[in-house]
C-alpha angles and dihedrals in degrees: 000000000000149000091297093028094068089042095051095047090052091055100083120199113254099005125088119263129277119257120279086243091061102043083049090054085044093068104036103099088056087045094050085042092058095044093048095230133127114237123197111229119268131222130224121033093338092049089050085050084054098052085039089059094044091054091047099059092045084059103040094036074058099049112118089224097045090055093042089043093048092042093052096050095046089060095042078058101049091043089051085061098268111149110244095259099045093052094043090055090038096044094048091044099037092058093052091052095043091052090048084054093056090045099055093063080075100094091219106043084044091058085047105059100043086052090057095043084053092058094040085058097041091040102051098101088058083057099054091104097061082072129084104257097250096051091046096097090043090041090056098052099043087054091052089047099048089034085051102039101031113119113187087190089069100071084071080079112085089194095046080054100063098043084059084046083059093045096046082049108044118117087019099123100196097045104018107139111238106240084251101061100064101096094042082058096055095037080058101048092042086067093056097040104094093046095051084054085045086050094046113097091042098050082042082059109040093052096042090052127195100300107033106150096346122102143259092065107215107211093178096037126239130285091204085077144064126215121191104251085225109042099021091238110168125215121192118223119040092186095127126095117257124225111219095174094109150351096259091056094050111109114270134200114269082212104045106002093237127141113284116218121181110285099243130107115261132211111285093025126118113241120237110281091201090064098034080053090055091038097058094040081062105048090046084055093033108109080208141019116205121201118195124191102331126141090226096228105091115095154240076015096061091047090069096082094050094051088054088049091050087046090057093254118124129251123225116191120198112191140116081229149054125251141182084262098058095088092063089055129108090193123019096196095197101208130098122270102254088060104037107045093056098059101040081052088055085055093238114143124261123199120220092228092055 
């Protein structure tokens, strides 16, 4: 996913914007990537818009149609004459920029980029410490360039596209674009263009998932939902029956026509790093981390309340029994659940002895 992609997945429908800090962060590892310089990692928002970005790309380098649609276009490439490594590097990337051209003509995800880009350009100078001592100076002025040059409305130009392909490339040796295949590049990505835009809103919503940016964050998914077990595709509500006398009965995807299965993370899954990302960005922001009838001993879960302590938050504990996760925290309100978070909700006091 590229420079748009991040911000567009962070803009969650029907909730407010994140803050500036965090779409800048992100889009700091693509930043850091075009500038060729390596950036420490930041704390705070713009640490959070790191770990976001990170967890974007897990999810949307996984999708079924990112790897089909990358794969085609790799081997459109190499049949037009594009030597392997070229066309590995021009068919990943050109898919992301082509994506981030279809995003900005939406109006919002448009502003918001370029608002991001602006304070990239006018808040260089304040990350200037993410960079090794000796590449700041040159750090700095290659963020104001690209924060003050940067159209994303450019990457609606195919052909603009591949000239910034040959850019990205150039002194790589094993994937550098020769100078004259650039416009077999263009003339490439041009033929996939409009599926990519077709493509758009679903791959939008597969890789923002059910609970980008709303909360509650749902770290072990929902079993009041059903997700295709191909596409990814995600359907609310699972209250009818299911028939289970054959194959052929069991509930397919509307999109694909593949099997559904309840959209929760099994034993022996790995979770959703996009929503572990935003998990831990919030518990590193959270003031106070509240954990409610767990046993403590199941990660990555139990290492939440740990992450808000380190970043300076507090940690209440409701439950009748200890747990490994009792000596993090500031109050061990020994009821049960059902007691304590009502009232706790309803903003009485509860003692820790009772």
């Amino acid at each position: 996913m590229n420079l748009v992609g991040h911000v567009a997945v962070a803009l969650a429908p029907d909730a407010p914007p994140p803050s500036t800090e965090f779409l800048v962060g992100c889009m700091l590892p693509d930043l850091a990537a075009i500038a060729r310089v390596r950036v420490s990692r930041p704390g705070g928002d713009l640490g959070a818009g790191v770990a976001f970005h990170h967890a974007c790309d897990a999810v949307f380098h996984e999708l079924e149609w990112f790897r089909a649609t990358n794969r085609a276009l790799r081997d459109a490439l190499v049949d037009a004459g594009i030597d392997s490594g070229p066309a590995r590097a021009s068919s990943h990337a050109g898919v992301e920029m082509l994506l981030d051209g279809r995003l900005v003509t939406d109006e919002v995800v448009d502003s918001q980029a370029r608002v991001v880009l602006d304070a990239v350009n006018t808040g260089a100078p304040g990350l200037a410490p993410l960079a090794p001592v000796e590449s700041r100076d040159a750090w700095v002025e290659r963020l104001q360039m690209i924060g003050s040059s940067l159209d994303p409305g450019r990457y609606q130009d195919a052909q603009f596209v591949a000239e910034r392909l040959h850019r990205m490339t150039s002194g790589r040796r094993r994937i550098e674009l020769r100078d004259d295949d650039v416009d077999t590049v263009a003339s490439a990505l041009r033929d996939f263009q409009a599926g990519i835009g077709e493509a758009a809103p679903d791959v939008m919503g597969a890789a923002r998932g059910p609970s980008a940016g709303v909360l509650p964050l749902e770290l072990h998914g929902s079993l009041f939902r059903s997700r295709c077990t191909r596409c990814s595709s995600r359907y609310d509500g699972r209250d009818e029956s299911v028939d289970a006398t054959s194959a052929d009965t069991l509930p397919r995807c509307a999109r694909c026509g593949a099997l559904l299965r309840p959209d929760v993370v099994w034993f022996g899954e790995a979770l959703d790093q996009r929503v572990l990302g935003a998990a831990v960005g919030a518990a590193e922001r959270a003031q106070v981390c509240l954990v409610v009838g767990t046993s403590g001993v199941v990660q990555p879960a139990a290492s939440l309340a740990a992450v808000t302590r380190d970043a300076g938050g507090r940690v209440i504990e409701v439950n009748p029994d200890q747990t490994p996760l009792t000596r993090l925290a500031d109050v061990a309100v020994r009821l049960p659940a059902a007691r304590a978070v009502p009232r706790i909700v309803d903003e009485q006091e509860v003692g820790s002895g009772e």
